[in-house]
C-alpha angles and dihedrals in degrees: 000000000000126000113202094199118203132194133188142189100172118216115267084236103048105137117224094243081064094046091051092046099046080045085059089046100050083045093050108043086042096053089037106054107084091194097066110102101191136350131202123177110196130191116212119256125184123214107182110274133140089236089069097061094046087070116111092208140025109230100188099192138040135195121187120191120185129208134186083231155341096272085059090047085056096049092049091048094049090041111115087233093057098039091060091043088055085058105053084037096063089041090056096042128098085175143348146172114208112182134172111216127181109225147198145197105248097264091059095054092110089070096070097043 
């Protein structure tokens, strides 16, 4: 399987008509794509440990798609949906991550090493 891991920090001055229509894009490329397998979108919490300060940035917000491969992930980053959700995305951004990552249950953890 494939994660498509996203990070956000959104802009201090993002208006509420581009939060509602990132919030549609992300609806609708995420209900369209046929080839998303699960999404989960994730806001930060902190519960008082020293890793938290040790972060050079806050990303407020996560999003995590998963994929059976990288041939799914493709066909969701070059999908029309998706390209008008990165767009909204990066206008809405301060700051974001954005990372692919091949993963594995825990039994299979040898594979990647």
């Amino acid at each position: 399987m494939v994660a498509h891991v996203v990070l956000l920090r959104a802009r201090s001055t993002l208006g509420e008509a581009e939060r509602e229509a990132l919030l549609d894009a992300m609806r609708i490329a995420f209900t369209s794509i046929a080839e998303i397998r699960r999404v989960r979108i994730g806001r930060r919490i902190l519960v008082g440990r020293p890793y938290e300060t040790q972060m050079a940035e806050h990303f407020e917000y996560s999003a995590i798609l998963e994929f059976d491969s990288e041939a799914d992930l493709r066909v969701y980053l070059d999908h029309p949906q998706h390209q008008d959700l990165g767009r909204r995305f990066f206008e809405a951004a301060a700051a974001a991550l954005v990372y692919d990552f091949t993963i594995v249950e825990p039994g299979g953890v040898r594979d990647l090493l």
